[in-house]
C-alpha positions in Angstrom: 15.9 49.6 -27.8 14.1 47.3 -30.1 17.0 44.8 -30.3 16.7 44.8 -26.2 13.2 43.8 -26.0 13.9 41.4 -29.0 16.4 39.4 -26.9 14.3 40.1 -23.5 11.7 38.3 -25.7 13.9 35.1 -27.0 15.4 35.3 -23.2 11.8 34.7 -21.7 10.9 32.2 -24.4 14.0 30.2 -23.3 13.4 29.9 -20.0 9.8 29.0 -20.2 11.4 26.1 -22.2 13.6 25.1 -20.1 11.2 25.4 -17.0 8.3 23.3 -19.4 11.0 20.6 -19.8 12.2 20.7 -16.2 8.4 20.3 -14.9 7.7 17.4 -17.3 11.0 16.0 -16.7 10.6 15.7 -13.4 6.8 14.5 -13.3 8.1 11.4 -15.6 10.9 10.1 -13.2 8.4 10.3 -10.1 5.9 7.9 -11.9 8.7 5.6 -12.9 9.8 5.2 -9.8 6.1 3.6 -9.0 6.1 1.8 -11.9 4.9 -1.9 -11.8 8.2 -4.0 -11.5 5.8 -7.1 -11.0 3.5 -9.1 -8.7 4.9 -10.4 -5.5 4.5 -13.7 -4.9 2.4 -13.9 -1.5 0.2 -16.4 1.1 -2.2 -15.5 3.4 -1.5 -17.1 6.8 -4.3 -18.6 8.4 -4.8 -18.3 12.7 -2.8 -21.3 13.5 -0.3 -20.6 11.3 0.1 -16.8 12.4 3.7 -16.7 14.5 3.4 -16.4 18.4 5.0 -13.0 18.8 2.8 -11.4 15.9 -0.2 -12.5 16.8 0.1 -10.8 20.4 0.4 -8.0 18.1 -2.6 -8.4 16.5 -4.3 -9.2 20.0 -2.8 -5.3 21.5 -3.6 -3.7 18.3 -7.4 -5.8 16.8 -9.6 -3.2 18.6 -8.8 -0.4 16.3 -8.1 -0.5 12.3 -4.4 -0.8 12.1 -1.6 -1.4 9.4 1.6 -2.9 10.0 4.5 -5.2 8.9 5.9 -8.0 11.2 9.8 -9.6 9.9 10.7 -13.1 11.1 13.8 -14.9 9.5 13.3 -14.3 5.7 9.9 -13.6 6.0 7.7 -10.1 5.6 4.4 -10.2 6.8 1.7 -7.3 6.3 -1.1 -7.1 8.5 -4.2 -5.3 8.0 -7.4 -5.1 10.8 -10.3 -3.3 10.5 -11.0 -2.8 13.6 -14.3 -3.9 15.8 -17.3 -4.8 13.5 -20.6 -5.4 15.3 -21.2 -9.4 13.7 -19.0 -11.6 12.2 -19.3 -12.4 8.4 -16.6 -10.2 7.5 -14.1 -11.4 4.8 -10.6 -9.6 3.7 -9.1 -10.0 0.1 -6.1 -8.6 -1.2 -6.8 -6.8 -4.5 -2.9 -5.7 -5.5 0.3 -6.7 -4.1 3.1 -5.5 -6.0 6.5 -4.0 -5.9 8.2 -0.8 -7.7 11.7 0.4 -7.7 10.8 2.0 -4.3 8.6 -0.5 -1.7 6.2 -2.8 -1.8 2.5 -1.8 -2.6 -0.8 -3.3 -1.2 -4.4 -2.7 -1.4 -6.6 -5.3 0.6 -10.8 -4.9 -0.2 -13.1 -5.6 3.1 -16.3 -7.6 2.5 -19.5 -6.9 5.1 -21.7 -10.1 5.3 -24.2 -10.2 2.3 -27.8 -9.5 3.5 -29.1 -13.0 3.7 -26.2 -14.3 4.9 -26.8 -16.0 8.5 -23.7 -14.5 11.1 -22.8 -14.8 14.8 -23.8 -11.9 16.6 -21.1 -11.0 18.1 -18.2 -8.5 18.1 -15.4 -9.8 16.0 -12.1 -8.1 14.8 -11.6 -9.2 11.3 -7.6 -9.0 10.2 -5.3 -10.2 7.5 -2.1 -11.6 7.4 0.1 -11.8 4.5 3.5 -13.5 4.1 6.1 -13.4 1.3 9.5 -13.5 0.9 11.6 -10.7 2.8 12.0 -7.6 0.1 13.9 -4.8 1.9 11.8 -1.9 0.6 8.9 0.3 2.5 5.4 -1.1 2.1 2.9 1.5 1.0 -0.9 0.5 2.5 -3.1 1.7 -1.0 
């Protein structure tokens, strides 16, 4: 009976093992997979520049925050809006743009006017539009 529970014992300390290896195993190839594979090269398009048939986008979708990507010939643009703000004096910068084995990350940080800075009062719908080169992978809004 003793040499039973003995290899009960070694059979229980293998497969916590295995399951300990498994677990980390498998943690480590999820964070490769968002691992930094460099920064994208990028431009953000001012108004004029903005295509025709995005920026009716933009004009159907400005009211609310919205995130979305727009592909003209070998082009990806990301757009970002955030929506109605009560003044203007709003500003849009993107902190990371960057792709992994798996899409295309981006984080954008949005500015309120400072305190003593002098803005129209009026209702404006700040966006940004960003262009690079066409990467066929998912973007990811951070």
């Amino acid at each position: 009976m003793k040499k039973w529970k003995g290899v009960l014992t070694g059979i229980l300390i293998c497969f916590g093992i295995f399951m300990c290896a498994n677990v980390l195993t498998g943690c480590s190839i999820e964070s490769n997979d968002e691992k930094k594979l460099g920064e994208v090269d990028f431009t953000v398009v001012p108004e004029e520049s903005i295509p025709v048939e995005l920026k009716t986008i933009i004009d159907e979708r400005k009211k609310d925050m919205f995130k979305t990507t727009f592909i003209d010939n070998d082009s990806l643009y990301i757009i970002i809006g955030y929506g109605s703000q009560p003044t203007g004096g709003y500003s849009i910068g993107v902190s990371e743009l960057y792709e992994t084995k798996n899409g295309i990350y981006v984080k954008t940080e949005f500015l309120g006017p400072s305190k003593n800075e002098v803005v129209s009062q009026m209702v404006t719908y700040p966006y940004i539009v960003i262009k690079l080169d066409y990467i066929d992978k998912s973007v990811v809004f951070k």
